[in-house]
C-alpha positions as CSV (number, residue, x, y, z in Angstrom):
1,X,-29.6,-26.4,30.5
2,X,-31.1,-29.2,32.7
3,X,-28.0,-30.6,34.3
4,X,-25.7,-27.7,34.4
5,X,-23.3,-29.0,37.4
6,X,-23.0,-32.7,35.0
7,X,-21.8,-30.4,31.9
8,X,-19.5,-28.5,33.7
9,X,-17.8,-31.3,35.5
10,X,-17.1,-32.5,31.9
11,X,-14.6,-29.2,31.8
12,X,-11.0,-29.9,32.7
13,X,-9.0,-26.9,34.4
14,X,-6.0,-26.2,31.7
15,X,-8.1,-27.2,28.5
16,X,-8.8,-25.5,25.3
17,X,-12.1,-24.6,24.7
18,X,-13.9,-22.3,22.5
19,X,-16.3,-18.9,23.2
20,X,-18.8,-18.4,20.4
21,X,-20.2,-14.8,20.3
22,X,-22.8,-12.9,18.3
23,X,-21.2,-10.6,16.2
24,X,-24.1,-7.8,15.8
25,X,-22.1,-5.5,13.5
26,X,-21.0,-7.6,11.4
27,X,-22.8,-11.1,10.0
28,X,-22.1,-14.6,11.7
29,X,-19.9,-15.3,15.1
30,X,-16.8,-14.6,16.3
31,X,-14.9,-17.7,17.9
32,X,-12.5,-17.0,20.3
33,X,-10.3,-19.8,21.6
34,X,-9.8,-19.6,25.6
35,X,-8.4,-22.0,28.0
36,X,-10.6,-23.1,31.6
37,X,-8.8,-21.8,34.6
38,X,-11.3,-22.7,37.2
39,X,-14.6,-24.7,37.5
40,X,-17.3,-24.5,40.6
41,X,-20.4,-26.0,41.0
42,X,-22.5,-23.7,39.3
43,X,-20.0,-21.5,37.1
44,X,-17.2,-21.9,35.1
45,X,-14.4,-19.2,34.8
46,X,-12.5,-18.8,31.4
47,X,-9.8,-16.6,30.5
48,X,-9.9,-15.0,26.6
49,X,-7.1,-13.6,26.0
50,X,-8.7,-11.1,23.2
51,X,-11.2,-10.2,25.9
52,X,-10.6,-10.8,29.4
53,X,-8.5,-13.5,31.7
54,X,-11.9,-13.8,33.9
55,X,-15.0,-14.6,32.0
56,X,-18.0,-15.9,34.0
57,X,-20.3,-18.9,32.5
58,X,-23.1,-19.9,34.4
59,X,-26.6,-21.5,33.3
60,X,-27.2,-17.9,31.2
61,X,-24.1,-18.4,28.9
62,X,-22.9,-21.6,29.1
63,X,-24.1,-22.1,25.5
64,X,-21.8,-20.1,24.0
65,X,-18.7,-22.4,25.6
66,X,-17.6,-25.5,23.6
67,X,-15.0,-28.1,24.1
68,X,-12.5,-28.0,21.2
């Protein structure tokens, strides 16, 4: 992503957002709804409850994070 600190300044903290992941055992993605909890300048921290209260999205994942 060219402008990664622009996107992620277009996070809020406390907003809905949704985690896209490849499913590989099974066909299609699983969407998991997750809420921002903090936001640096190069990282954005997410907490899922189905998965974990501290996921990590930087310039390597950051695709997989969507505004609702």
């Amino acid at each position: 992503m060219k402008n990664l600190t622009q996107y992620l300044q277009s996070f809020e903290t406390g907003e809905s957002v949704r985690y896209f992941v490849n499913e590989f055992d099974t066909t299609g993605k699983k969407i998991y709804n997750g809420t921002v909890i903090s936001i640096e300048e190069d990282h954005i921290i997410v907490n899922v409850p189905e998965i974990s209260d501290h996921l990590y999205f930087d310039e390597d994942n950051i695709d997989f994070l969507k505004h609702v």
